[in-house]
N, C-alpha and C positions, 0 to 999 in steps of 0.2 A: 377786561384786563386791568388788572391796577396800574397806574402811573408812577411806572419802579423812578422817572426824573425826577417828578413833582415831589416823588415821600422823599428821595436822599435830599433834595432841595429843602425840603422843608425840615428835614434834621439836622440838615448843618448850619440854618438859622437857627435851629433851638439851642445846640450847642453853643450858638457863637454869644446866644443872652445867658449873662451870669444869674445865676440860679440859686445861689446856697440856699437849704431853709431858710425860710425868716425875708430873706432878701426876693420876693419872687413876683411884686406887680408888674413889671416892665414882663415876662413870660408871660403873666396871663393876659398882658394887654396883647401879643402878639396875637394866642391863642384865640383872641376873642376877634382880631381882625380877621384872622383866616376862619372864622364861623361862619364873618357877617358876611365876607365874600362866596361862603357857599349858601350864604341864606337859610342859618339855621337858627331857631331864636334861642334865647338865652339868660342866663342869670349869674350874676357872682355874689357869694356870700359875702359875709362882713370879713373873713379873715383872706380872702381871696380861692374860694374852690370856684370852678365855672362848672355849672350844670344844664349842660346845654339839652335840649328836646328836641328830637324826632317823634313825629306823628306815626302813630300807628292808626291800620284801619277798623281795629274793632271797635267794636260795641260803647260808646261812651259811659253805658251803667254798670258796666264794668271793671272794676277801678283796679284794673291788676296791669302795674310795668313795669319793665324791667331794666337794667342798666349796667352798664358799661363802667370799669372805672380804670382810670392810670396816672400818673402822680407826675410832674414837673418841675418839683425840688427835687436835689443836688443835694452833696454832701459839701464841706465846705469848713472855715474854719472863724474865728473869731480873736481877738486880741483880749489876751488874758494882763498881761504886765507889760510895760515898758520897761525895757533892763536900763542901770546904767550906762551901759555902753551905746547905748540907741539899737540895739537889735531888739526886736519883741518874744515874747512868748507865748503860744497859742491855746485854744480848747479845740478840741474838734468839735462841727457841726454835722450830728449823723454817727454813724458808729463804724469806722475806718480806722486803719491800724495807721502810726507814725512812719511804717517802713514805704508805705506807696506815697510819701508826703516826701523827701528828700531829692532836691532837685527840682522841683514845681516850680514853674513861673507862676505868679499869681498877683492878682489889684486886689489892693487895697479901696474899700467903700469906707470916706471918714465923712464928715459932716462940711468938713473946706475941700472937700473935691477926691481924686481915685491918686493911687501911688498905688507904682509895680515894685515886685521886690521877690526872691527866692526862698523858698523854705530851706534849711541847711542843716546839717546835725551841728550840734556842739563840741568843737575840738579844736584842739591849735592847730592849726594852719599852717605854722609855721616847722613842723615835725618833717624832715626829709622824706621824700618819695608819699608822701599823705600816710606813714606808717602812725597807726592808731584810729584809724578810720573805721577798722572794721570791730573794735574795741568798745563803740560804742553801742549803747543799749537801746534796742527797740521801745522807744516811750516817746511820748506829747513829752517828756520834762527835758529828753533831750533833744528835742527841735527847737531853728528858733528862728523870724524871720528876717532879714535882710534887706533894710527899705532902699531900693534907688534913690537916694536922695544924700545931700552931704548933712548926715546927721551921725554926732558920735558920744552924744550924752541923751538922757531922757528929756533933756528940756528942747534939745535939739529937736527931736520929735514931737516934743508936745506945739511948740510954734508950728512944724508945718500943718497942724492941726489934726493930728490920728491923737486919737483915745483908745481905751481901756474901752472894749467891747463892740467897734469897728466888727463889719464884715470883709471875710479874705473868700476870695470867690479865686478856683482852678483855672490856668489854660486850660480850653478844653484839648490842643493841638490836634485838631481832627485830622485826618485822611481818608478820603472814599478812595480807594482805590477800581484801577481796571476792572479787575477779576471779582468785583461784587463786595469786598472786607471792605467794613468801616471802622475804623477806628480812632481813636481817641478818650478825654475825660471826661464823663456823666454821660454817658450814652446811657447808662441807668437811669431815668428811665424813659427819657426824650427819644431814643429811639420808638419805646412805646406810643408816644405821641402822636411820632410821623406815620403810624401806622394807623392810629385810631383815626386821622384826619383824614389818609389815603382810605380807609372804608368808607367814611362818610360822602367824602369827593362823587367815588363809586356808585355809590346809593341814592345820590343828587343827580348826580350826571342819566342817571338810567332810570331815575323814575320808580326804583324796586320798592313794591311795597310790604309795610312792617306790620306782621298781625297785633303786634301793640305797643303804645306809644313806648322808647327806647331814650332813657335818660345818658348821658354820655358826662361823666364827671373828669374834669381833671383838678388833682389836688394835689396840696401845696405842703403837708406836711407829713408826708411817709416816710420822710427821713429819717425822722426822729419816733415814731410808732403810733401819732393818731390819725393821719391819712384823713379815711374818708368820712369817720365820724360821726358829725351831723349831720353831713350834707346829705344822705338818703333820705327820700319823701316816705312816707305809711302807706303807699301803694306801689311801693316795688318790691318786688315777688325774688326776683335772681337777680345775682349781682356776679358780674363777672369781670373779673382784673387782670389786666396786662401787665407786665413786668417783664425784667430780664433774668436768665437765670444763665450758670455759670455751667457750661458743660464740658465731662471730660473730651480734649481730644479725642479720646480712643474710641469713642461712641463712635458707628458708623453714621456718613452723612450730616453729622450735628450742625452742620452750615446750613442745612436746607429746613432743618425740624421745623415743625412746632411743637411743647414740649404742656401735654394735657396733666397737669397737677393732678396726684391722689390726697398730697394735705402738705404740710411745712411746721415748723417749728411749735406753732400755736395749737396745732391737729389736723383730723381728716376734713378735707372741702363737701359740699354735697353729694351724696352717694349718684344721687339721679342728676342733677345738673351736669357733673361731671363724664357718667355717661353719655348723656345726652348731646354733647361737646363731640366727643369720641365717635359716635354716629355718625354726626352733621361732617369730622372731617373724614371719615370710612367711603363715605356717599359721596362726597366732592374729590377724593381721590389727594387730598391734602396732607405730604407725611408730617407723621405726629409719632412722639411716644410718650409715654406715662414713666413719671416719677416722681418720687415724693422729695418735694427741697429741702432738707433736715434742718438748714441754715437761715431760711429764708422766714422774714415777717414781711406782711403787703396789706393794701388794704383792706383786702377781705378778712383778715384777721382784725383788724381794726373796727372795722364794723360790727364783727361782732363781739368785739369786747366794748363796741359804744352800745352793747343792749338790742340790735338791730334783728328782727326778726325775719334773715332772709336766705335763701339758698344762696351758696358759695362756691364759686368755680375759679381759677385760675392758668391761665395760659400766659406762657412765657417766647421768646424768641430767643435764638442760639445765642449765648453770650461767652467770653471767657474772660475770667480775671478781673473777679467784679470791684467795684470800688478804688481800682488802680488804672492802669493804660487798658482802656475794655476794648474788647471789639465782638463786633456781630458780623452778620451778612444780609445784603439785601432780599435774597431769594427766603432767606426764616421771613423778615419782615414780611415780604408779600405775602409769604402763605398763613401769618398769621393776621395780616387785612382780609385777606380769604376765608379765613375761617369766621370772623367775627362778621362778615357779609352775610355766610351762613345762616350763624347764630341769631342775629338782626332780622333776617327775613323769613324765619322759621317763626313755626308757634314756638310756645314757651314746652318746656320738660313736661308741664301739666297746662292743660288748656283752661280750667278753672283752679286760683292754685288760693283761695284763701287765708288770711293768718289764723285761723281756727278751724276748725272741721270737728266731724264726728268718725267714729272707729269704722266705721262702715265706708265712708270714703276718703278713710285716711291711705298712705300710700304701700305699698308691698315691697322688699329688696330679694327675700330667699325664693328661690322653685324649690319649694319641695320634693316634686318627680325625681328630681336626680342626688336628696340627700342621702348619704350614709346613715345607718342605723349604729351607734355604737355598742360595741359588746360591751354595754355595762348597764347596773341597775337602774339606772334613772331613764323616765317612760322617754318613746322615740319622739326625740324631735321635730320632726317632721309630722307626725300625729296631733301635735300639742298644736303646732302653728295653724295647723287647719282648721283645729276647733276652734281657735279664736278667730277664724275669718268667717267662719258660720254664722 
């Protein structure tokens, strides 16, 4: 059974370290103490991704493995100008609208130390009943921030020492509630996290073993779209990514899902890995459904637009209202640590899955037995596709 204490516990530490892009050693330092505590080894690149390893028991002349990825940057923002007046104004870090920015407590990161301050639209104040409030335009140009501090000119602020390109990191105002909802800011994709860590926990604690060794990345810049980049080694075969995804209410159950990707914004994920996913939770009794995220970029697109030669699958946990006040539930969580227990202690989609092959043991998607023949001139398809497996 997963440790539903241990993973909220450990997400709402994640939550509670500021995270924007760019700003994100203090997470991976967490990350990597809760490794060394499960005793798993490890590595951090130069720009901070950890590529942690699990042993698998195959074959060492084998050089086929597979991994895991999910991201621990945050969206966040940046100090674009100091105004005359001492309020600042922002960039986004990440790709988030201005309208879930209004009202945000948020710290300041300058180089002489942190300052809290609110994000606010731009308007007189001064206008009876707040009339003109709702007059203003959704935009970065009409936000602006509000430093605690008694500052009311630019120089003002420039002595307490914030500059021009400071990071502004969210409360994240979590809540786990009773009834299994967590909520709060950047649970995208920290709650991912708490769940990659509660399989690992699992997979430690029980001794399960992996037919081949299972790379486990968390990286630092999916925020902003190259994710996981380089950090893939030339002998992993599947690559499979956690995320959140935004589901409607109306969906039955969406509290409990796991949500097995057909493809996202970038296109379709691996035909077979992703079945293979599909199986693994069919056979464990694991609810899931299939959907394609129209809106969605993650790292498995990332990969493969760094050139990465590898199957691509994605599973997500029940989310809503992504990049504003999110919430999930812990029961998606666990069944999405369940699922990837699965996947981890399975063979792989293909038991020998090389980057090259010949036509003869390349892979298959259609059954022919059950194609249509179309009423039209061109010869049947299903005839064509046999002869080229002859």
């Amino acid at each position: 059974m997963i440790d539903r204490e241990n993973m909220q516990a450990t997400l709402l530490d994640l939550l509670a370290i500021p995270s924007p892009c760019g700003l994100t050693d203090e997470i991976i330092r967490y990350i990597a103490g809760a490794l060394r505590e499960l005793e798993v080894e490890f590595q951090i690149t130069r720009r901070g991704t950890i590529r942690a390893r699990l042993a698998g028991s195959g074959d060492e002349d084998d050089h086929i493995a597979r991994a895991v990825v999910n991201h621990v940057d945050s969206i966040g923002a940046m100090v674009r100008m100091i105004k005359p007046d001492g309020r600042l104004s922002l960039v986004p870090i990440g790709y988030w609208s201005s309208r879930f920015a209004e009202g945000a407590r948020v710290t300041i990161f300058s180089d002489q130390g942190t300052f809290r301050g609110t994000l606010l639209p731009i308007l007189n104040w001064n206008v009876s009943r707040d009339r003109g409030v709702e007059d203003v335009a959704i935009s970065w140009d009409t936000i602006e921030l509000r430093v605690d501090e008694p500052v009311f000119s630019a120089d003002d602020v420039r002595r307490c020492g914030i500059s021009v390109g400071d990071y502004i990191a969210l409360d994240p105002v979590a809540e786990a509630l009773p009834n299994g909802y967590i909520v709060g800011r950047n649970i995208d994709n920290k709650a991912g996290a708490a769940a990659v860590l509660a399989a690992i926990r699992q997979i430690k604690q029980q001794n399960l073993t992996l037919p081949r060794d299972i790379y486990v990345l968390f990286t630092v810049t999916e925020t902003i779209g190259s994710g996981s980049g380089s950090a893939i080694l030339p002998d992993i075969s599947e690559l499979v990514t956690v995320d959140f995804a935004s589901i409607p209410p109306s969906e039955k159950s969406p509290f409990k899902r796991v949500t097995i990707a057909s493809g996202d914004a970038a296109g379709p994920y691996d035909f077979h890995l992703t079945g293979h996913l599909q199986k693994l939770a069919q056979e464990k009794g694991i609810p899931y459904q299939r959907k394609v995220l129209e809106a969605s970029h993650n790292d498995a697109a990332s990969a493969l637009a760094a050139g990465h030669d590898v199957r691509t699958a994605v599973i997500t946990y029940a989310g809503d209202a992504s990049h504003s006040l999110e919430r999930t539930h812990i029961e998606s969580l666990e069944n999405v640590a369940r699922l990837l227990i699965a996947y981890m202690t399975s063979q792989p989609a293909f038991e020998h899955d090389p980057s090259v092959t010949t036509v003869d043991k390349f892979t298959q998607q259609i059954d022919t037995s059950v194609m249509p023949r179309p009423a039209t001139l061109t010869p049947d398809p299903a005839a064509l596709i046999r002869r080229n497996r002859d």
